[in-house]
N, C-alpha and C positions, 0 to 999 in steps of 0.2 A: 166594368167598374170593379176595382178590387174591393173585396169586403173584408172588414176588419170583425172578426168572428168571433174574438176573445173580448170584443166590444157586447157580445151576444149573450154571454155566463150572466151567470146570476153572481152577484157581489159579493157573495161569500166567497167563487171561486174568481173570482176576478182579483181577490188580494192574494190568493196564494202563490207562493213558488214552488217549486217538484222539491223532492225530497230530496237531498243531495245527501247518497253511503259515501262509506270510504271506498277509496280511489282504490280500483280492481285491479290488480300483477299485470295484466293484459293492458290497460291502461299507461302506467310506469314504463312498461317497455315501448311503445308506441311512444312513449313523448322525449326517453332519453335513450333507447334501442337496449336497455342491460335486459342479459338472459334471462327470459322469465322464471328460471327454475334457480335463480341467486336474490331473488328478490323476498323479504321477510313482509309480510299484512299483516298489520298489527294496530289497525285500522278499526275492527266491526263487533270487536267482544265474541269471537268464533272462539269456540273451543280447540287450544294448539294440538290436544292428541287425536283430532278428525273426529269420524261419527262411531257410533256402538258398532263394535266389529260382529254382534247379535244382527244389528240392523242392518250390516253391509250384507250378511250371508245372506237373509230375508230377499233383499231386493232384489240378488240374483235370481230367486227359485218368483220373483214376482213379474219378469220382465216376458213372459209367455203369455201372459194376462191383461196385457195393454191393450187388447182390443173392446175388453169390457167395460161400462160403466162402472166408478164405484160405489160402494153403500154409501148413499146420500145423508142416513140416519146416523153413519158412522157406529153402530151398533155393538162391534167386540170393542172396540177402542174407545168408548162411553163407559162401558161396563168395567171392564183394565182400570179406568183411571177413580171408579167409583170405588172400588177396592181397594185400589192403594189410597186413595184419599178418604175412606171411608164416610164418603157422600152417597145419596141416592142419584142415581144416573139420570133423572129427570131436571136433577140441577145443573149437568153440563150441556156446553154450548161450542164444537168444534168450529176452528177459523184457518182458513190459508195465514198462518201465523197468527201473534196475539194483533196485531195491526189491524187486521181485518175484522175482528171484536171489535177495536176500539173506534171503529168507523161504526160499525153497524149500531152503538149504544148511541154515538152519536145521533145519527139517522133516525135513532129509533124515538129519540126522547128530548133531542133541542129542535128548535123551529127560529125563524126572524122574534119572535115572540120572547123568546126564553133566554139568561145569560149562564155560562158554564165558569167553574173556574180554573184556571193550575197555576204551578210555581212558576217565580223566575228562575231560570236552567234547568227547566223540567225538560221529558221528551219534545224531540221537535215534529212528533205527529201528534199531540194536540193539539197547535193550533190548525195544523191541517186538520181535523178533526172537525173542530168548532168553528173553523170558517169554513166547512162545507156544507154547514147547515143553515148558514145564516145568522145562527147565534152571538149575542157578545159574547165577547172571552175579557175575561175578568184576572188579572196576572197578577199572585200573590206576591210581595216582594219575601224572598227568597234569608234565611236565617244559619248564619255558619253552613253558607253552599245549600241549605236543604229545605223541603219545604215547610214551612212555620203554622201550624195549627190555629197561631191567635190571627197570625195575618189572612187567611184564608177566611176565619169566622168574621171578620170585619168586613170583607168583600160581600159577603150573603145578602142577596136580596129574595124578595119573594118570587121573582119567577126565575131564579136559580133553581139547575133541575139536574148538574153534572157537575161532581169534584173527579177531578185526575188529581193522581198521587201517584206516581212511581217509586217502588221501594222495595230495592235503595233505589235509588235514584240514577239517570241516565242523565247528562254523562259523570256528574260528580262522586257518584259513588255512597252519598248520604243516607241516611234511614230514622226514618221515626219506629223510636220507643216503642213499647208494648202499653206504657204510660201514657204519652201521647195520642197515640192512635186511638185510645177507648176513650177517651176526654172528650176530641173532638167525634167520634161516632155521636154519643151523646150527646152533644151538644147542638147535634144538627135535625132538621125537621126530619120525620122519617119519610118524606117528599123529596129530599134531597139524597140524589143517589151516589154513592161514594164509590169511584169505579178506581181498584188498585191493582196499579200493574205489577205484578211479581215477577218478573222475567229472571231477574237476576235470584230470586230468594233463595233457589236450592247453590248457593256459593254461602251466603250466608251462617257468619259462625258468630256472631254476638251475642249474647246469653241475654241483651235487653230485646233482641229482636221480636215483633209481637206475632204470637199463635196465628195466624190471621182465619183459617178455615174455622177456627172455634168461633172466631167474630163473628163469622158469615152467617153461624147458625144463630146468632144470637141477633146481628142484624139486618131483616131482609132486603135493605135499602143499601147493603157491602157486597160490591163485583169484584171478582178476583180474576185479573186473566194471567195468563201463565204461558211458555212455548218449553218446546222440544229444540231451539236453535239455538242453546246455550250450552247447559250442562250436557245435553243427549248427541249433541255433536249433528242436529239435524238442520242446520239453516237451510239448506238449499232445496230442504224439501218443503219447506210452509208449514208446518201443525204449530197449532198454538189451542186451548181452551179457554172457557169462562167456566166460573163457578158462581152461580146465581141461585137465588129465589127461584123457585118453578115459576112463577108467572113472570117473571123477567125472563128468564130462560125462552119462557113461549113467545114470546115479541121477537128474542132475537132471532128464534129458528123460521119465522116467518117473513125475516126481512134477507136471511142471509141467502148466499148465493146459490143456488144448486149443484153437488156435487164439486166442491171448491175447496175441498181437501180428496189429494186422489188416494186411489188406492193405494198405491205401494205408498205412498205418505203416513198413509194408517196401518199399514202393515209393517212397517221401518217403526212406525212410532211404541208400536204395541213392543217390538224386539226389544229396543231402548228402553220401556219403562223396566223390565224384567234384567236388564244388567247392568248390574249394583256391581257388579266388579268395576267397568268403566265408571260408572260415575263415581265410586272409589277415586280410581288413580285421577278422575276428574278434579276435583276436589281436593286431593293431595299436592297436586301441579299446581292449582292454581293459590295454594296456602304459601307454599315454599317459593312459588314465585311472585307474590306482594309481599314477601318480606326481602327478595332477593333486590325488587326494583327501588321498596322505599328505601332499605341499606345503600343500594346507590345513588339515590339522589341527594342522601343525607352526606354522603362523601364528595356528590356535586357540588353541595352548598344550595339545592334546591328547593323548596316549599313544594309539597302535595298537599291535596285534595284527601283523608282517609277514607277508603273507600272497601264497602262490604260485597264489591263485586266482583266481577272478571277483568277488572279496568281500574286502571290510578289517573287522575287528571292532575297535573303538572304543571307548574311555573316559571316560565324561564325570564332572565334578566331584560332590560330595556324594552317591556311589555309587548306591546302590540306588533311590535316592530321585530325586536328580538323571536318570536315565538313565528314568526311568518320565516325568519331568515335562520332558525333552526330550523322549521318543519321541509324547507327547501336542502337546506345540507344534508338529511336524511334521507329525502328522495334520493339525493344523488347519490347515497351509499346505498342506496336499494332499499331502504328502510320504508313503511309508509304508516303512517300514524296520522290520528286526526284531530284537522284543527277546530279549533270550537269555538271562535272568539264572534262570529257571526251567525251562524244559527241559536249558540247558544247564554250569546254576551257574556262570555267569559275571556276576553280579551287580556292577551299576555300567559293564556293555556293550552294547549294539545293534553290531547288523553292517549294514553297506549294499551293497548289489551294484554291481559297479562300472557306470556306463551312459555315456552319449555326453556328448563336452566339457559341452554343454549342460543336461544332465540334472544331471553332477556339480557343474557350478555354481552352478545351481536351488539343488540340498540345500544345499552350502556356506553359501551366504546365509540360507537358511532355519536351518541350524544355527547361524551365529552369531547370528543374530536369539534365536533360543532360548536360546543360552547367557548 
């Protein structure tokens, strides 16, 4: 007798679906046969000038080394990031990316018992998040694309015990104030734990944008997780931290995986923190090229999303409809960009990551061809 074994999950995972990236150049070619090396991803908020060319040399002189376990404690790479962030190292908390933080607070602190909350068009690993624990999730509705501080406090109940906040925001691009953000700190029981994803922050140029590591010391109940797979050019290798309260700190490294950031991860990563020349030209690239995209979309006749990250989320004509039968013409030019109108009910937008002069004027051309 066959058994039906996803009949067997516990209900929290029995609601969820896998996380669906953007659609991988190996993919693309597989489905319409064009040369993998003509196809542009513009798909996943990867950084267009690759990783710290520090961190490429590193891995080379690290690949003799693969038959050792790494430092589990993660110890020079703790230390590195307590220095440039000017935290005590007993506040961080490394992760096979920030993802794997944002599971484990889960895990650590909702139950069937407890409700967590986040925006509408927030990340779509919170609800994988909060439906693997069981928890209700509680969906802020969402204010000019971003998440709304009053609508979030209207949600609070007493056994609310998790805010997600991404800022800015994935995939819109949005951010709360330095205003905002200490309003609603305030505002909330210090039982309620406020876990804010910064993934995108080191792109950030807004002069409103809030201090946020000043918060953390001021609020012990403010998470901050962070990665290396953005600005540092490291996705593929997993490093991501948290910046916590030590005793939050201590729950997480008691739930977290063993040895689940590897070596050359930490060793790549420590390269990357140290060249500030790359993340220079980082940050240069990615300035001239959101102003490169929204200037063409304004000669589209296009509506964006403004956005303080690596990524513009975008509007195209005859909604739902139109934005499926673009994001298909673009495949076919080799382009791949991602749609959002189903993970993240943004219907009638695709987001595109911002890449080099070149790349964004590739898509340019290709999207007016489509439109």
């Amino acid at each position: 007798m066959a058994v039906d074994f996803a009949a067997l999950t516990n209900p929290g995972v029995a609601r969820l679906r896998p996380y669906r990236p953007g659609m991988p150049e190996a993919e693309l070619h597989r489905r319409l046969g064009l040369p993998t090396a003509s196809i542009l991803k513009l798909a996943s908020n990867e950084n267009p000038l690759g990783p710290s060319p520090r961190a490429v040399a590193v891995l080379r002189d690290e690949l003799g080394t693969l038959h050792r376990y790494p430092d589990a404690s993660g110890h020079e790479l703790k230390r590195a990031l307590a220095t440039h962030l000017a935290v005590s190292a007993e506040r961080i908390v490394l992760g096979c990316g920030s993802n794997e933080l944002l599971l484990l607070l889960s895990q650590s602190f909702l139950s069937a018992t407890n409700s967590a909350i986040y925006s509408q068009h927030a990340f779509v690993v919170y609800p994988m998040a909060v439906g693997l624990s069981g928890a209700k999730a509680l969906v802020a509705p969402a204010r000019n694309w971003g998440a709304d501080p009053v609508a979030i406090l209207q949600l609070l109940r007493d056994d609310t015990r998790l805010i997600f906040i991404a800022n800015p925001n994935n995939p819109t691009g949005t951010w709360l104030d330095a205003t905002a953000m200490e309003q609603l700190l305030k505002a909330l029981p210090p039982t309620v734990i406020v876990v804010l994803d910064e993934a995108y922050c080191e792109y950030v140029e807004q002069p409103d944008y809030p201090d946020c590591l000043a918060l953390a010391r001021r609020f012990p109940n403010l998470v901050l997780t962070r990665t290396f797979s953005k600005l540092h050019g490291l996705a593929g290798l997993r490093v991501g931290y948290a910046i916590a309260d030590p005793s939050i700190a201590d729950v997480l490294e008691r739930v977290r995986a063993p040895f689940s950031v590897s070596s050359v991860a930490q060793s790549a990563a420590l390269a990357a923190l140290d060249d500030e020349a790359h993340q220079r030209r980082s940050r240069a690239v990615n300035h001239a090229g959101r102003e490169q995209l929204e200037s063409g979309f304004a000669t589209l006749g296009l509506a964006w999303i403004p956005s303080a990250g690596n990524f513009i989320s975008f509007s195209v004509p005859a909604g739902d409809v139109g934005a499926k039968r673009v994001h298909s013409d673009l495949l076919a030019a080799g382009i791949i960009v991602r749609p959002v109108a189903e993970d993240y009910a943004l219907p009638g937008h695709l987001r595109v990551s911002i890449g080099t002069e070149q790349d964004n004027q590739r898509f340019l051309t290709a999207l007016g061809a489509a439109l």
